[in-house]
N, C-alpha and C positions, 0 to 999 in steps of 0.2 A: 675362638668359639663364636658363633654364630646364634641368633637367638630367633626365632621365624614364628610369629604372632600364628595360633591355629585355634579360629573360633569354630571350625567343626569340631571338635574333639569337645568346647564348650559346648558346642548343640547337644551333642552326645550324651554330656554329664547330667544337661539340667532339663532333656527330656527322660533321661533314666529317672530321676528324682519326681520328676512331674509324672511318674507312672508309679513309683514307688509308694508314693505317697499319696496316691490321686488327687494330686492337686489342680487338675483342668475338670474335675468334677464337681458339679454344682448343685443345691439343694434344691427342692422340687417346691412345688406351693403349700404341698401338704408335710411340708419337714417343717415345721418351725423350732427353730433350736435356741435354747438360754442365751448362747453368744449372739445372733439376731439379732435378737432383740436388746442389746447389752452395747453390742455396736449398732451404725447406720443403716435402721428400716428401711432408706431412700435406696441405700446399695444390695441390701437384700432383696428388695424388690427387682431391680435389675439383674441380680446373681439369676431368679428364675425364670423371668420372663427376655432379657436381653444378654445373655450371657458372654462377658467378654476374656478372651486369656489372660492371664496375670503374665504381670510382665517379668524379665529375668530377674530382675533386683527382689520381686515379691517368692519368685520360686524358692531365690535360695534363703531367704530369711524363713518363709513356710517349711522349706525342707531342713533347714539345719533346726529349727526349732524342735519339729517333730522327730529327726536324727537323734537330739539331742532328751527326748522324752523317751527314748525308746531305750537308750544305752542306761540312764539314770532310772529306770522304773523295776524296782526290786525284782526277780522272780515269784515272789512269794505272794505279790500282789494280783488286784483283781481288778479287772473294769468292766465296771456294772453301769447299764443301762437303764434310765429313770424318767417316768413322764409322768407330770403333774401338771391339770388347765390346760392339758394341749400344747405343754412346753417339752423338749424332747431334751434331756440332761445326761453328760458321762462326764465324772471326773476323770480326772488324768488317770489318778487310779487310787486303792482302797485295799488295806491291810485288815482287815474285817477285826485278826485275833485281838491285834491292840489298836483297835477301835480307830486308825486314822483314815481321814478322809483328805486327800494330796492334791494340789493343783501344783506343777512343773510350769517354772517361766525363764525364756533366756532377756537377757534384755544388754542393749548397749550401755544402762544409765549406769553411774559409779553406784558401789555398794554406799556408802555416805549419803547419796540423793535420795535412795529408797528408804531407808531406814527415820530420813525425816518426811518423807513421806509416801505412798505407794499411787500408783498409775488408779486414778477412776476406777479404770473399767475392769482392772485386777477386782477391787472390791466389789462392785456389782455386780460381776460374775459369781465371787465367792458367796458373797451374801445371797443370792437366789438360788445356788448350790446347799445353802445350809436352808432355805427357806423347805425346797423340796424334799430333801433329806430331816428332817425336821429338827435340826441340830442348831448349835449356837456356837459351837468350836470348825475350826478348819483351818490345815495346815497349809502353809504354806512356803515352798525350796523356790529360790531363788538364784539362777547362776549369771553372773555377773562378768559378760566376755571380757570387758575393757578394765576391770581392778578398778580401784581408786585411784590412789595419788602414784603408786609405784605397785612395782610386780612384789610379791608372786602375784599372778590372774592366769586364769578366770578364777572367781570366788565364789564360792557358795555360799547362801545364808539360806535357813531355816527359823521360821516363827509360826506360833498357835496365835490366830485371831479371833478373840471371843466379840462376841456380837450382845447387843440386847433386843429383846425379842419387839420392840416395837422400832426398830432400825430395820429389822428383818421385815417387819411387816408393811412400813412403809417401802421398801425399796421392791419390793413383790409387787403392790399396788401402781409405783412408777412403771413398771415392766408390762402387767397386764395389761395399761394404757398405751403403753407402743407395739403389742400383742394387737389389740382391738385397730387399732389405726393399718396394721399392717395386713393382718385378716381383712378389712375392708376394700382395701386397696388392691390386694388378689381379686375378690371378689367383683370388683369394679372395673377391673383390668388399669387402674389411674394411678401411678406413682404417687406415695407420699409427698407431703410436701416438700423438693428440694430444699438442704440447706437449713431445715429447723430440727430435723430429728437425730444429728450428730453431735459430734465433737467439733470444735471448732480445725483440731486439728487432724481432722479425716477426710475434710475435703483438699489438702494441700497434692498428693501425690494420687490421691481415687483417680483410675480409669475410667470411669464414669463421671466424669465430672461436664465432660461437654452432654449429655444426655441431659445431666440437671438443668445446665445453660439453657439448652432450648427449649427445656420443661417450661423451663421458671419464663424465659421470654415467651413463648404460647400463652401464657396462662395471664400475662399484661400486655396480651395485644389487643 
């Protein structure tokens, strides 16, 4: 048997995906979306003004994620579209009759890591979801590709996260502040400031990372 590497048939797969999912489409100055603002203003701003391709490693994590929302999202469900302050919101999706409100996440981390603690931006998303929906409850499925310690995997967890309403309203008021900075910076045509308005760990693999570089050097020269 003979085994013959063929990255056309890879071009093939993950520009199907990249069409499927439209994922070489980019959001406009006037879409501002709760994720936006929840991740890097610096790269949203670049999303509309310098718009770069995602690279194969992001397609197929973008395309298996959403694969995997679409196979897991009940029939029975809905997704409802929501804009509150100019923020543009859709849950994963929304069983109206028993009243749940769904965010879908695949993640590499083990089930044991999440459970002691969850990803930031999992929460800040969710909490500005309940902010606009005016809720204090929100569910949340969790599939877990890599198992824990041993198989079976993938795994699934499900849990309700209750909120308190002055958590909700704090984390609304940090958002509207990177809403205002981000709104401005449109308007100004001026990138945010590289580098202060992320995760520390969003600048390691961004494509835009040499854009920041030369920001950030112009702006100490």
């Amino acid at each position: 048997m003979q085994r013959l590497a063929n990255p056309e048939l890879d071009r093939l797969i993950l520009d199907h995906l990249a069409e499927k999912y439209k994922l070489r489409e980019y959001r406009g100055k006037d879409e501002i979306h709760l994720s936006s603002l929840v991740y890097c203003i610096t790269k949203a701003f670049w999303e509309a003004n310098a718009p770069t391709e995602p690279t194969d490693e992001e397609l197929m994590l973008f395309a298996l994620g959403y694969a995997l929302q679409e196979v897991l999202t009940p029939s029975t469900a809905n997704e409802n579209l929501y804009t509150k302050d100019g923020v543009i919101y859709r849950p994963d999706f929304q069983i109206e009759l028993a009243s749940l409100t769904v965010e879908l996440k695949t993640t590499r981390a083990s089930l044991k890591k999440n459970k002691e603690s969850l990803p930031e931006t999992w929460v800040e998303y969710i909490m500005g979801g309940c902010y606009i929906l005016g809720i204090n409850e929100y569910h949340l499925s969790s599939l877990h590709l890599m198992g824990s310690y041993a198989p079976p995997f993938p795994q699934i967890y499900s849990e309700m996260l209750v909120f308190e309403p002055e958590e909700l309203f704090e984390n609304w008021e940090r958002l509207m502040s990177r809403k205002e900075a981000l709104t401005s910076a449109f308007e100004s045509n001026t990138p945010p400031l590289p580098f202060h308005w992320c995760k520390d760990w969003e600048c390691s693999k961004c494509r835009y990372g040499l854009l920041c570089d030369v920001t950030k050097a112009e702006s100490h020269a």
